[in-house]
C-alpha positions as CSV (number, residue, x, y, z in Angstrom):
1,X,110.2,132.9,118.5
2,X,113.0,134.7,120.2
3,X,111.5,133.7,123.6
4,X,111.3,130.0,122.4
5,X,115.3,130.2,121.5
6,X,116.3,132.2,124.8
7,X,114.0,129.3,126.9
8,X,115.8,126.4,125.1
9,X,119.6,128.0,125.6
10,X,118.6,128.1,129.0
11,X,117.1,124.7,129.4
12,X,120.5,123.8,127.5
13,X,122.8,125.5,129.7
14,X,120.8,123.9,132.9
15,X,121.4,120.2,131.3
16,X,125.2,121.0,130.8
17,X,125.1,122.5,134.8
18,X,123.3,119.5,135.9
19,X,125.4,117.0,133.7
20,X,128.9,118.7,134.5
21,X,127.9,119.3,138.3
22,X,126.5,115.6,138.8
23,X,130.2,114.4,137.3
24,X,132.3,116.9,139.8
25,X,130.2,115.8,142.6
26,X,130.7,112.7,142.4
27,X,134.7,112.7,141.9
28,X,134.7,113.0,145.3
29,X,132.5,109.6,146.3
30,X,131.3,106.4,143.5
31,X,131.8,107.2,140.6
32,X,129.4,106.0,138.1
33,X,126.4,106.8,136.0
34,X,123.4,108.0,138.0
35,X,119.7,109.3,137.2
36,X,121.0,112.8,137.3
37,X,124.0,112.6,135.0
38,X,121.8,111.0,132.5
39,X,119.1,113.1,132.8
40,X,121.2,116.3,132.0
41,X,122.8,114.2,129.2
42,X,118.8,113.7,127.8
43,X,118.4,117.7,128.3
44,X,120.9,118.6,126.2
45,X,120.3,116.4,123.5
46,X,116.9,117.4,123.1
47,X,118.1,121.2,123.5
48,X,120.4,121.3,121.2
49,X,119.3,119.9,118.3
50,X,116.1,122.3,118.8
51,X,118.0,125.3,119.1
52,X,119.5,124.7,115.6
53,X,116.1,125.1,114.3
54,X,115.1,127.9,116.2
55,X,117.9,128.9,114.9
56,X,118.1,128.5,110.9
57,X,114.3,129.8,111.5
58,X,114.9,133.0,112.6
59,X,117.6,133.3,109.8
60,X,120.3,133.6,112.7
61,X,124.1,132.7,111.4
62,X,124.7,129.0,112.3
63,X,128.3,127.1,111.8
64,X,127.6,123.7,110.5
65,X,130.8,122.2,111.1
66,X,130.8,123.1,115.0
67,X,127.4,121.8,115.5
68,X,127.9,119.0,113.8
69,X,131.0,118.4,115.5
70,X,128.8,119.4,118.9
71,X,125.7,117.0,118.1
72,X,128.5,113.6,117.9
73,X,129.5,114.8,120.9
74,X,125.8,115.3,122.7
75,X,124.9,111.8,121.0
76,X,128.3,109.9,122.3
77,X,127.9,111.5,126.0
78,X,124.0,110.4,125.7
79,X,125.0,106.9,124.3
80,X,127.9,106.1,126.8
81,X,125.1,107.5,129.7
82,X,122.6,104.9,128.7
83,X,124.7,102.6,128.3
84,X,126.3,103.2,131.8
85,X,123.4,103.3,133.3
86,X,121.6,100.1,131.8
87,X,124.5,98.1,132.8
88,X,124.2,96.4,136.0
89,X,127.4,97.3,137.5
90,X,127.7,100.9,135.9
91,X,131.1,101.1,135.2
92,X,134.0,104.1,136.1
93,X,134.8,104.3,132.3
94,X,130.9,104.8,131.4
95,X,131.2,107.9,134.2
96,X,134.7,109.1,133.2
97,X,134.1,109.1,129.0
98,X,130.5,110.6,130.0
99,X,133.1,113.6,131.7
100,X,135.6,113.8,129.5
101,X,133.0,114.6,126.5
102,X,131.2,116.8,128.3
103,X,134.2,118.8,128.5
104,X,135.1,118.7,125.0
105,X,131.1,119.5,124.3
106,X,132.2,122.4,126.6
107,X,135.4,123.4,124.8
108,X,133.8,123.6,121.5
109,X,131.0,125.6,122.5
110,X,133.1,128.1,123.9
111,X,136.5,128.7,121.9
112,X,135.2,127.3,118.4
113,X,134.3,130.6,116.6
């Protein structure tokens, strides 16, 4: 079981590479929603809410508040991606709020203790 919750933390961490690198990249050129941004938004959400599980299963100490808190945030950034990315014209504020909550996901993870 410990292998299970090391592989998903590290399929997690690859979806918040992949969406946070996909957003930085593309400061630089058109910024909107794309397959990759999405598809790191889809890893994590599936991830995440696994790892709780893995989690509570191996009797490991989990704070509810902060993954609640981090599970609206997954499920906004995946919402605002699929939305993005279904509309025709995938829109800067789809890509920038997609950004800006990663961050926060980001934030939380790391100083919320």
């Amino acid at each position: 079981m410990e292998t299970l919750r090391l592989t998903l933390l590290f399929l997690h961490l690859v979806g918040l590479a992949v969406l946070l690198g996909s957003f930085l990249v593309q400061l630089r050129g058109e910024r909107r929603i794309t397959g990759v941004l999405l598809t790191g938004a889809i890893i994590m959400a599936v991830t995440g809410p696994s790892l709780v599980v893995v989690r509570r299963t191996l009797d490991l100490p989990v704070l509810d508040a902060k993954l609640a808190t981090k599970a609206a945030i997954v499920a906004l950034i995946a919402v605002v991606a699929i939305i993005g990315w279904m509309l025709e014209r995938r829109p800067a504020w789809a890509y920038y709020t997609v950004g800006l909550f990663t961050l926060a996901n980001l934030a939380v993870a790391v100083f919320w203790r």
